[in-house]
C-alpha positions in Angstrom: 76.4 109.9 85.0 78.7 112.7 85.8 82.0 112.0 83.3 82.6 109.7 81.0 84.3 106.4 81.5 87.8 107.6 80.5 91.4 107.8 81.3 94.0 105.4 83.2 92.4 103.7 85.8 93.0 101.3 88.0 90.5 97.8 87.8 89.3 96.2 90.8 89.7 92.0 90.2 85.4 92.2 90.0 86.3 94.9 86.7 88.3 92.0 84.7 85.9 89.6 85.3 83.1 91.9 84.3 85.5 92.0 80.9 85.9 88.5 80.9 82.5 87.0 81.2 81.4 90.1 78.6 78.7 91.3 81.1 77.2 94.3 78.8 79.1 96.8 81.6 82.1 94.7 80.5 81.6 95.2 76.6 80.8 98.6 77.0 84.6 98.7 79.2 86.1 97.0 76.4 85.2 99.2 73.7 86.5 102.1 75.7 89.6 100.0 76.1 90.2 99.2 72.3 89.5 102.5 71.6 91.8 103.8 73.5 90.1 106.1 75.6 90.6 104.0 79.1 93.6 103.0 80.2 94.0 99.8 82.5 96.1 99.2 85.3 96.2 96.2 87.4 98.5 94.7 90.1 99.9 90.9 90.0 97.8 90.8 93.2 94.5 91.1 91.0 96.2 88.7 88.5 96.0 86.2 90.8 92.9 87.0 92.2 91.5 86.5 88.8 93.3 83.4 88.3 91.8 81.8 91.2 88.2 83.2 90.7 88.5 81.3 87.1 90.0 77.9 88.2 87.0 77.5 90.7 84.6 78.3 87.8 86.5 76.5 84.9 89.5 74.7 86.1 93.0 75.6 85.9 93.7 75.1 82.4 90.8 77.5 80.6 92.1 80.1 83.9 95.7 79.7 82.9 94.3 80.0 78.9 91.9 83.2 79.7 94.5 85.1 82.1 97.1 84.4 79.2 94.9 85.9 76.7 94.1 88.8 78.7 97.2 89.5 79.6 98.7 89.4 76.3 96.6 92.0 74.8 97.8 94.8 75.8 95.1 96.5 77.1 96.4 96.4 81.0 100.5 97.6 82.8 100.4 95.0 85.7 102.4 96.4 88.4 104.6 94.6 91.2 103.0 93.8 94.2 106.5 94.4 95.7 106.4 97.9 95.1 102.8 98.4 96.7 103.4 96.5 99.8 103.6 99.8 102.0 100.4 101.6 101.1 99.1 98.4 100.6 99.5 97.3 104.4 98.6 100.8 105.7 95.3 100.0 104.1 94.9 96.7 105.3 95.8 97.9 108.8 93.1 101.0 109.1 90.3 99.7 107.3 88.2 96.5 106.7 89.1 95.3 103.0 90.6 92.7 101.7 94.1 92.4 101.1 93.2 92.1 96.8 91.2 95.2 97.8 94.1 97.0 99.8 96.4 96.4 96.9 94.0 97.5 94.7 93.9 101.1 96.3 97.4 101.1 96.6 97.9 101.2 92.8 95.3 103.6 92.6 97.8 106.0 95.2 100.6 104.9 93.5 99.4 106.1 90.2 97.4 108.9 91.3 94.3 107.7 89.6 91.1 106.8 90.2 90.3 102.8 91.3 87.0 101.4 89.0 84.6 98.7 90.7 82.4 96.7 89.3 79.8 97.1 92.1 79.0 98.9 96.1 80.1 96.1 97.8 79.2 96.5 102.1 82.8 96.4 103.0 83.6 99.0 100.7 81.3 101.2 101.3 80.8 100.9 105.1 84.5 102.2 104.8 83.7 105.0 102.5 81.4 106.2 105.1 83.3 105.4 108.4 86.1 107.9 106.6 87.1 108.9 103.3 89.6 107.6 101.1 92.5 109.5 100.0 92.0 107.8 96.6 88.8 108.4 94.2 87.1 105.0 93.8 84.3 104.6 90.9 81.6 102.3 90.1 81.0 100.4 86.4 77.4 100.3 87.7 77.4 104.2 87.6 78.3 104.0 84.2 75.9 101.3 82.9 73.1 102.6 80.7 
């Protein structure tokens, strides 16, 4: 591990629910959260990605509960998806994401901060290597020990 797990960042959907189902990555994440030293940044694009991820695994009214609850503590800015659109669909048109994913790096550009992942997923990284990204993208998993 190179640096610490530290500043504003911006949080892949697969980050929140790494917080949410208190994976020890997660805990560790939330520590540095209440503590102050991270600083989270999501889009309403990951909201709802979240939302839907939670209704399939524990129907819509714990979702609607547990996205409330997250929401409300103050630990994340959620930003328009409206004002992301544009790096958002450059994304999406040049490289092989999702379109959660494609926001995702758009905030990150936005902001000018780096975009945390809960995991190498193959999409991701087959585009990291095809070319680079004009974002810096990190890994939970690299900060897990």
């Amino acid at each position: 591990m190179k640096r610490g797990l530290e500043g504003s960042l911006v949080f892949d959907s697969s980050i929140i629910l790494e917080l949410l189902y208190s994976t020890s990555s997660g805990v560790k994440l939330k520590e540095a959260l209440k503590a102050e030293k991270v600083e989270g940044n999501i889009s309403e694009i990951t909201v709802a990605e979240i939302s839907y991820v939670l209704c399939r695994k524990l129907g819509s009214e714990e979702a609607r509960s547990r996205v409330k609850n997250l929401l409300d503590s103050g630990y994340f800015t959620v930003y328009e998806a409206s004002k992301l659109i544009e790096y958002a669909s450059e994304y999406k048109c040049k490289r092989n994401l999702s379109l959660a994913d494609c926001f995702t790096l758009a905030l990150a550009k936005k902001l000018a901060v780096p975009v945390l992942f809960a995991r190498r997923e193959k999409e991701l990284l087959e585009e990291i290597s095809n070319r680079p990204f004009d974002v810096e993208i990190l890994f939970l998993e690299d900060f897990a020990q």
